[in-house]
N, C-alpha and C positions, 0 to 999 in steps of 0.2 A: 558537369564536373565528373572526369572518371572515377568507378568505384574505389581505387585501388589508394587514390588518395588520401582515401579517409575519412572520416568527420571526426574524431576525438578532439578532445581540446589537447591546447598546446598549452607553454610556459611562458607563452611572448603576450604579453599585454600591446593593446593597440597605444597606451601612451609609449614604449617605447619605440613602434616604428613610427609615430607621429614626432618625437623627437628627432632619431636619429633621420628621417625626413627633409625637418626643419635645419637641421645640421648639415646637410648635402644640399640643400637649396639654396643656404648663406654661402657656401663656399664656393658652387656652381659661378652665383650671381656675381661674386667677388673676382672669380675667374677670370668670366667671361666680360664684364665690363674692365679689368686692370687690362686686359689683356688688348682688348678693341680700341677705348681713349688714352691709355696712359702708354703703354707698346708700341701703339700703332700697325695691329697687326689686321689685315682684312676680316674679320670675322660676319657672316651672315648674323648679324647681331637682334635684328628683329625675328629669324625661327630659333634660333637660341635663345632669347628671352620670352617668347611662347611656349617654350616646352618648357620651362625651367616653372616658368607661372602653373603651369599647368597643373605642381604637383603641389605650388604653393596653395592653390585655389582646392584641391582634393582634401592637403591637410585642413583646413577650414571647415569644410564640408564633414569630415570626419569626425573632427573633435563641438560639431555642432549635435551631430546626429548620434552620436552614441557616446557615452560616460570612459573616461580615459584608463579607470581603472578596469574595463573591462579584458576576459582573457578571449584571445583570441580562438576559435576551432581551428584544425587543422587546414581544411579545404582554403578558409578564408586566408589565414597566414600567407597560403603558397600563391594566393590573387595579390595581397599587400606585396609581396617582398618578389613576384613575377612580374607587375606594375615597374617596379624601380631598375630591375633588368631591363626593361625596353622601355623605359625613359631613360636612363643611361645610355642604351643602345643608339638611341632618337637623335641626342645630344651630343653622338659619337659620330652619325654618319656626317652632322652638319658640321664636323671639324676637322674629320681626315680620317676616320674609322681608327684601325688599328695604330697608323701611322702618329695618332696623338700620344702623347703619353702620359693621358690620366686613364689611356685605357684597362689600367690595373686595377682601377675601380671599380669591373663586374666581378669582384672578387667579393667585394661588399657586402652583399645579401647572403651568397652562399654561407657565410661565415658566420652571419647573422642567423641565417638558418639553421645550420648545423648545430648550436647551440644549443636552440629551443625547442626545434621540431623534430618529428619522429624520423628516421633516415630516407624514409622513400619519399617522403615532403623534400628534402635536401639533393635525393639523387634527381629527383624533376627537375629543381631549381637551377643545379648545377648542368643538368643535359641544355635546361633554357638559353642559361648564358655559355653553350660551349657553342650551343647553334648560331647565337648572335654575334661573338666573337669569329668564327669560320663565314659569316655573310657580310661581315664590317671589313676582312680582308679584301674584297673585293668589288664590294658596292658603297661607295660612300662619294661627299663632295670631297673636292682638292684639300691637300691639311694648308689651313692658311697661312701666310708671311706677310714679311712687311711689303709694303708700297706695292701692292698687288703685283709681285714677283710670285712665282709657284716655285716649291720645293720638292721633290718627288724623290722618294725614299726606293733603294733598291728593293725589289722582292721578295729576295732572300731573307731581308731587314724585316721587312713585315711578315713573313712568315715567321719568324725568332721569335718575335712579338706576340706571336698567337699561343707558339709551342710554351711561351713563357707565362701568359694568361692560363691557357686547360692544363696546365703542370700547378699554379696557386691554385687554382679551383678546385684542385685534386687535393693537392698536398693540407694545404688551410684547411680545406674541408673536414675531409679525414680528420686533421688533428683540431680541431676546434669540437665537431663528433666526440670522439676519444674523449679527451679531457670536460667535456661537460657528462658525458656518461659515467667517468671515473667518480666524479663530483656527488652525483645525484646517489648513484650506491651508497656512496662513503655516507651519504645525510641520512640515507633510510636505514643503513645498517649503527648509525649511531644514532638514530631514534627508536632502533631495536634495542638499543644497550641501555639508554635512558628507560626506557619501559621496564626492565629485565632490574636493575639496580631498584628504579622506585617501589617495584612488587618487594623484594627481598628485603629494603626497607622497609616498607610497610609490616614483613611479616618480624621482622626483629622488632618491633616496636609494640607488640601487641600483648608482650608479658607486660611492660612499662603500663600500659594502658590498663590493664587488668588490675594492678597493682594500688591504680588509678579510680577504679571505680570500687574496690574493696573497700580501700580509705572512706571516699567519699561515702557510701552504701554504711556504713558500721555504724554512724549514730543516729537514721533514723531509725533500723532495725533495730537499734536497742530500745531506741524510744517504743517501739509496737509491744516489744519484748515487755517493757515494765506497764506499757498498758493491760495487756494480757491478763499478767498474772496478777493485776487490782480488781481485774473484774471476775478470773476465776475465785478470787478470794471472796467475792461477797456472794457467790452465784450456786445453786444450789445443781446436785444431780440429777433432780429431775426438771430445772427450770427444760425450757425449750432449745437454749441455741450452748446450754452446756458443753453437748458434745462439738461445735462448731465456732466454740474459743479453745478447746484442748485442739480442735485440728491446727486453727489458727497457731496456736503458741509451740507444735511440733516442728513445721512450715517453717518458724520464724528462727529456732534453734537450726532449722536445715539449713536455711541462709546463713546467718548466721558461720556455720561451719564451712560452705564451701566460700564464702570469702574469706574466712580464716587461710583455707589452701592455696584461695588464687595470692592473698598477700603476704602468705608466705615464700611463694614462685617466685613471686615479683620481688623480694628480698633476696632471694637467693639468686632471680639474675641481674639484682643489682651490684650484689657485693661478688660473688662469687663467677657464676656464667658468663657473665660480663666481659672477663679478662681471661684469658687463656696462654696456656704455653704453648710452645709452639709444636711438643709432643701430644699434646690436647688436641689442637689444631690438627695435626695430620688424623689423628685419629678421630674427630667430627668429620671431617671432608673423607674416610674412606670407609667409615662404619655402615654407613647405607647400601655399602657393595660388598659387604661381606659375603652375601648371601646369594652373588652371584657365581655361575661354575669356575671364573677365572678364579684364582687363588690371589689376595693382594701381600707382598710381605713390605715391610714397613720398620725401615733403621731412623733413626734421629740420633744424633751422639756432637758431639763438637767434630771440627774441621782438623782431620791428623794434619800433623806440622803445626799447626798455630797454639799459640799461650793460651792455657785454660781460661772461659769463661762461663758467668753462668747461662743457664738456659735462657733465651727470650722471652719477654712475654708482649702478647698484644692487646690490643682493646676488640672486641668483636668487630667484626667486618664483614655485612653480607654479599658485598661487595668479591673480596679475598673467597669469602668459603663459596662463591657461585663458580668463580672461578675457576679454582683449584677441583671444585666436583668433577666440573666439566672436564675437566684435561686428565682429570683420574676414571671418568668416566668414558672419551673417548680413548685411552690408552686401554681399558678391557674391551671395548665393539675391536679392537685390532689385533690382540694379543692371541698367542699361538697355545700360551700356557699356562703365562703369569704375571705376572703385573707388580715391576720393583717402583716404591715410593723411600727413597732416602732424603733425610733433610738433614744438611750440618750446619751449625754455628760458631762465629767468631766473635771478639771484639769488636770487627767493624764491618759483621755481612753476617746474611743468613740466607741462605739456598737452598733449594725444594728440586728435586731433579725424579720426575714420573716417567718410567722408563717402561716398554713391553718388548718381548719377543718376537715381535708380527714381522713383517714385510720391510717395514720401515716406511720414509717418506719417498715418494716416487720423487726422482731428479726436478723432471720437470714442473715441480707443484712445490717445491721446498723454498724456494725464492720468491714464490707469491704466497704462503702459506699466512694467515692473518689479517689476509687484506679482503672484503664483505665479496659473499658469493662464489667463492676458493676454496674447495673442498676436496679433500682424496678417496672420500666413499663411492664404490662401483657405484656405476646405474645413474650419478647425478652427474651435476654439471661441474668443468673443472677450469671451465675456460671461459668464455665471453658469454656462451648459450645460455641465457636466463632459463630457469628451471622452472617449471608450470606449477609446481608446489611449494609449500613452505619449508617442508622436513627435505633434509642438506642440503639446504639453500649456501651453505658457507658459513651460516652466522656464527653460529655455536662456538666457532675458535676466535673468533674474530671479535664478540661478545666479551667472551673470556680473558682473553686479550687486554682487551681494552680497559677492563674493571682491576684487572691485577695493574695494570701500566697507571692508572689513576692513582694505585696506593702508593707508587712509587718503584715498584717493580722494575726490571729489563727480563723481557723474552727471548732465552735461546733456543732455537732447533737446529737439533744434528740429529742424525741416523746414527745407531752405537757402533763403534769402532767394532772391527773384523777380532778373531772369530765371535765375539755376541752379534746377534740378530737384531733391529728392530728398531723403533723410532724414540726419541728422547727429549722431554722440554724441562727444560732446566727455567727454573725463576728465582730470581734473586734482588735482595734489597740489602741496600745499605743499613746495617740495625738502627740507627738511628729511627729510619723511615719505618721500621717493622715494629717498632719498639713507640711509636708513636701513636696518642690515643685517638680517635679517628669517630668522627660522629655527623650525623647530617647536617646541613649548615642550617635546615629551619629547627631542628631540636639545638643548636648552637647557640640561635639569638634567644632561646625560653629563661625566661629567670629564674633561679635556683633557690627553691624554697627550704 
């Protein structure tokens, strides 16, 4: 097997080319016998029902000798699915090569390939079946008819036939390629997002839990607490372990006090922290950047033209403030000077628009701009070229993205109108949606004591 092959594993399980198989054997066999007793069409019926067995008799063998959930390696895949190229090819010479017209069928595997396998598993496959297609032009038996009459197809005919075959092998290819790549990104970079939310949950939830073990934690300390001071009471100064219930009982006041602070944190981001406005909000999400050279300025006011309303408020969301960092965080890596964060409210909307002075969005990357692995930072990858590292991979906007789009959000990007400079992403929600309380679905189902 040549190096260049491979051996990595692939995504193709041997039960599915053992089905899809079994799927082309029933069909063959269904073919070729409607076609020989019910037609009455001359077919070489005994080597066409040899080859047809042949791969019935292989599936058998297969799913005897190895477990069906197994995944396939690379090398191995391009043997299974180069097998069904030239038993196709087998069962093509015995019926008229090219001149048949199930010959659109070495399209089959390629497609199958393309899917699962790496691309040069696919370019092999597809070279396989170009070769077999351009040797079936030429070499093959008569295409059979009825009452052993011969029907003979002009050349130009079969030529069409082949140009029409290596054009699907190309084109399917390609786009069956494509679209399972498109697919497989989209999964990793939204099992990047689920990772990214569940951590941010996690860390919102850790005042709750502290709050949690103060409660709990309060009455047996107090029990130590009254044991202590019964025993300093009957215990003399010079007994032996005197000084070793005063440390005990200093300890126990210590406790004591700092659960007093954790439960009262956990009070204060139950009743208070908890909910924020939405001028809170911008100022959580850009307070950690203060302190960067960019300068961030930062308007909130209601929507001119629209009927006064009051300010919004929302329920915490680590979700929203991972977000919103990020986008206020890639608007300073760009900015030339400074970095505007306006946010206005109405009756029935509220909008967040993180604007800088930089360069702006390059044309060509503003249309793919959100989608996993799409990135406008120099030096990384912008285009198809998977990046060898993890930092600007693409995720970061695409992350961001998708956690504001969960709360309800819509994502716009524009570059700012002439004469301002620079790039602009505008998020917006219906206030209902903003104004709505928002909490993880497993602290949802807990019962409220």
């Amino acid at each position: 097997m040549p190096e260049w092959l491979g051996r990595g594993e692939s995504r193709l399980r041997l039960q599915t080319i053992v089905r899809l198989r079994w799927l082309a054997v029933l069909g063959q066999s269904v073919t070729v016998i409607g076609a020989y007793w019910i037609l009455g069409i001359d077919l070489p019926i005994g080597g066409c029902l040899a080859v047809i067995s042949l791969s019935a008799w292989l599936n058998v063998a297969l799913r005897i000798r190895y477990p069906a959930s197994q995944r396939l390696q690379s090398h191995y895949a391009f043997i299974m699915l180069g097998y069904d190229v030239l038993q196709l090819a087998g069962l093509l010479y015995l019926t008229g090569g090219l001149e048949n017209p199930f010959a659109f069928l070495l399209i089959a595997p390629v497609t199958v390939s393309a899917s699962t396998l790496p691309p040069r598993i696919t370019v092999a496959l597809g070279g396989l079946a170009i070769i077999a297609a351009t040797v079936l032009t030429d070499f093959h038996h008569p295409l059979p008819w009825f009452h052993h009459a011969k029907l003979s197809l002009p050349y130009p005919y079969v030529m069409g036939v082949w140009a029409a075959v290596v054009s699907g092998i190309l084109f399917i290819g390609f786009y069956s390629w494509r679209t399972a790549e498109e697919a497989r990104r989209m999964a990793e970079a939204l099992a990047a997002a689920e990772m990214v939310l569940a951590r941010e949950q996690k860390l919102s939830a850790l005042d709750g839990l502290a709050a949690a073990a103060a409660h709990g934690l309060g009455t047996p300390l107090a029990t130590i607490a009254v044991v202590t001071k019964e025993l300093l009471r009957d215990a003399k100064p010079a007994d032996a372990h005197y000084d070793d219930l005063l440390l005990l009982r200093t300890e126990v006041e210590r406790c004591r006090k700092i659960l007093y602070e954790l439960a009262g944190r956990g009070e204060q981001q139950d009743f208070i922290v908890s909910r924020l406005t939405l001028s809170h909000l911008i100022e959580e999400v850009v307070s950690p950047h203060r302190l960067v050279a960019v300068p961030i300025e930062v308007v909130a006011e209601p929507a001119p033209g629209k009927a006064p309303a009051p300010e919004p408020v929302m329920q915490r969301n680590p979700g929203v403030m991972y977000g919103l960092g990020n986008l206020v965080e890639n608007a300073i890596d760009f900015a030339a000077s400074k970095v505007e964060v306006q946010a206005n409210w109405s009756a029935d909307a509220v909008k967040i628009v993180i604007a800088d002075d930089g360069a702006g969005f390059p044309p060509h990357v503003l249309e793919q701009l959100g989608e996993p692995f799409i990135t406008t930072r120099p030096g990384h990858s912008s285009g198809d070229d998977e990046p060898e590292a993890h930092v600007g991979m693409g995720l970061g906007f695409f992350i961001a993205k998708t956690l504001l789009e969960r709360s309800g959000a819509r994502i716009e990007l524009a570059n700012r109108v002439a004469p301002a400079a620079g790039a602009m992403v505008a998020v917006v929600w219906p206030r209902a949606k903003f104004e709505q309380s928002w909490e993880p679905a497993e602290r949802r189902a807990e019962p409220v004591n």
